[in-house]
N, C-alpha and C positions, 0 to 999 in steps of 0.2 A: 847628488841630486836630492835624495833624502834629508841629507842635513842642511838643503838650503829650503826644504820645503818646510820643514821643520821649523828653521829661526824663523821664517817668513809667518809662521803662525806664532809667534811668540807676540804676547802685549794683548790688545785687545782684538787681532784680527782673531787669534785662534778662538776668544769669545764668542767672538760671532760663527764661527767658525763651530765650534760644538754646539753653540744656541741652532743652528741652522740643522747640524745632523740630529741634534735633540726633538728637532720639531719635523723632520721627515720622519725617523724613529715612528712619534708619536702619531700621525697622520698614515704612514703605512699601517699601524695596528689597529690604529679604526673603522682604517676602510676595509683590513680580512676582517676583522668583528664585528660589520656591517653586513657584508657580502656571506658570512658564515650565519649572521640571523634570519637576513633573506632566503638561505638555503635553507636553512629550518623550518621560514614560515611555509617557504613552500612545499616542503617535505607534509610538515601537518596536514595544510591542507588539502593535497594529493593523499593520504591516510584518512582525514574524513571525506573524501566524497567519497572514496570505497567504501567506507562502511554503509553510508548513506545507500549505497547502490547495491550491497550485498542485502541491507535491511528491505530496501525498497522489492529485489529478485524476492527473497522468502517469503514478503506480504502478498507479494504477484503468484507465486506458489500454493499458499497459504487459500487466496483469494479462486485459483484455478481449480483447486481439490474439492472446496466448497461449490464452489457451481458446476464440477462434476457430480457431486453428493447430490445437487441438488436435482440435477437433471436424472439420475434415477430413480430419486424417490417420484420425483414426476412420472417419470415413463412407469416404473411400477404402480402407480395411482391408475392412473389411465388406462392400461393394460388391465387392471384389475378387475376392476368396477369402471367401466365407462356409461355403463347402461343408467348410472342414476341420472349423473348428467345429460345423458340425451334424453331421460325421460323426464327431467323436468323443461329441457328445453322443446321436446313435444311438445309438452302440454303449453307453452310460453306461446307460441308458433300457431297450436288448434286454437287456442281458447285464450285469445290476447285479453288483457284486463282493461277495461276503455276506464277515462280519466274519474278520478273522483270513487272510484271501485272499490270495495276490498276484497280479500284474496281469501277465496272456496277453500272450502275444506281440504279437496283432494289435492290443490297444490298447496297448499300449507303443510300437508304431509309431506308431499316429496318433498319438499325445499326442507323439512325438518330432518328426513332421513339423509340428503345429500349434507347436510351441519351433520350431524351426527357419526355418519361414515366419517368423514372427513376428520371430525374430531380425534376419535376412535386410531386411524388409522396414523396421527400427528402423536398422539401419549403413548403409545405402543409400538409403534415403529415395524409396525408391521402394514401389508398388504389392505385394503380394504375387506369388510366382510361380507361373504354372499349373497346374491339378490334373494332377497323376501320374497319377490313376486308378486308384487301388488301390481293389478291393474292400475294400464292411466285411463284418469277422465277425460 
């Protein structure tokens, strides 16, 4: 059976015959070399969105410490010295400034001393500092 399959490829059948296994050969290696880039590309890209979403969590992190930070220099602002701000919002409240006005002495003070605390308390990093005690007008 061998030796008849053999003479029967003899001449140009067996031509065709390896031209034929030649070119499956070839066509099965391109398609694993296809299917093996496809697995890569999607390996990569499965590797970047992780990063993407590791980078994204740390900024989200990054992002959540900071408006912790921020939320107690607030509360410690507040708690501190709360009394300037109410006491220019008194004064805002008694003695509203009708249009075309400009702005009294004594609330020009407080509005300066609540800039100033505030300044004060943003370069130093500390608490605001104690009431003066100035009367409101």
């Amino acid at each position: 059976m061998i030796a008849g399959a053999i003479k029967a490829l003899t001449g140009w059948r067996g031509y065709v015959v390896a031209a034929l296994a030649g070119i499956a050969i070839v066509a099965g290696v391109l398609a694993y070399g296809r299917s093996q880039h496809q697995a890569g590309r999607d390996a990569l890209a499965a590797e970047y969105r992780a990063a993407e979403l590791e980078a994204w969590r740390q900024e989200a992190e990054k992002l959540a410490g900071l408006s912790a930070m921020l939320e107690d220099s607030l509360t410690i602002l507040r708690d501190a010295e709360p009394r300037i701000i109410e006491r220019y919002t008194r004064v805002q409240v008694e003695h509203p400034l009708p249009d075309g006005c400009r702005i009294d002495d004594g609330r020009l003070q407080h509005i300066n001393a609540a800039v100033s605390a505030a300044n004060a308390a943003r370069q130093s990093g500390r608490a605001l500092p104690a009431d003066t005690g100035s009367p409101v007008r």
